[in-house]
N, C-alpha and C positions, 0 to 999 in steps of 0.2 A: 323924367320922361324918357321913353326906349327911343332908341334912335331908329328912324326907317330903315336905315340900311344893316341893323342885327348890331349883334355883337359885335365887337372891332377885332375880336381873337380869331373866332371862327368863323367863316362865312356859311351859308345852306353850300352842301355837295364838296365842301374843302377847307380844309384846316389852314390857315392863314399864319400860326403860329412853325407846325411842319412844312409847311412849303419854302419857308424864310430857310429854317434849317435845312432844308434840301436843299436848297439855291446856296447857300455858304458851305455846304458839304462840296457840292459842285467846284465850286470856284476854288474852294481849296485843293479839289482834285485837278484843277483842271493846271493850276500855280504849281503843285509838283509833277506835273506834265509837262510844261512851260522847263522849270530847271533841269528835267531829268536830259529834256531836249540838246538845252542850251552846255548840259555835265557831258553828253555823249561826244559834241562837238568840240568840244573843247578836247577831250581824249581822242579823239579822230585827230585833230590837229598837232596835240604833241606827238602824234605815234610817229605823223607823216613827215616830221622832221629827222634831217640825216645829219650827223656832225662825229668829227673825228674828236673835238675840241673835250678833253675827258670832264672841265667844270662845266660847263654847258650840257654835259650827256648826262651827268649828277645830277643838274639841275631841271632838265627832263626828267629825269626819273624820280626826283622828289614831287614834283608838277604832276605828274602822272599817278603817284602812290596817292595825293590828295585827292585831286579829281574823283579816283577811284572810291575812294574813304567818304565823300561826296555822294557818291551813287548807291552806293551800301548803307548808309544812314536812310536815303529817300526809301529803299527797298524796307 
């Protein structure tokens, strides 16, 4: 017996099937929105560090080379 309310894939006037993929296309856009955010800030925050200390400056600047390597991948 058909069920009243149609098919369960597709509804009259919209795809049920596409809309799921839009909403998970979304949210995955929306997840490297979220990192890219959380990648900037994080590079904002090593830059605005000051240090004479030369393993500490190293280690900035390996923290900084990743981060970066981090935002280049999302790109």
């Amino acid at each position: 017996m058909a069920s009243p309310f149609g098919d369960s894939k597709a509804a009259p006037g919209g795809n049920l099937l596409s809309d799921e993929l839009r909403r998970a296309a979304e949210l995955q856009r929306a997840a490297r929105e979220r990192q890219r955010q959380t990648l900037q800030l994080q590079r904002e925050s090593i830059l605005s560090h000051k240090t004479s200390n030369p393993a500490r400056r190293a280690a900035l600047e390996a923290a900084l080379a990743h981060v970066e390597a981090q935002l280049q991948a999302i790109d």
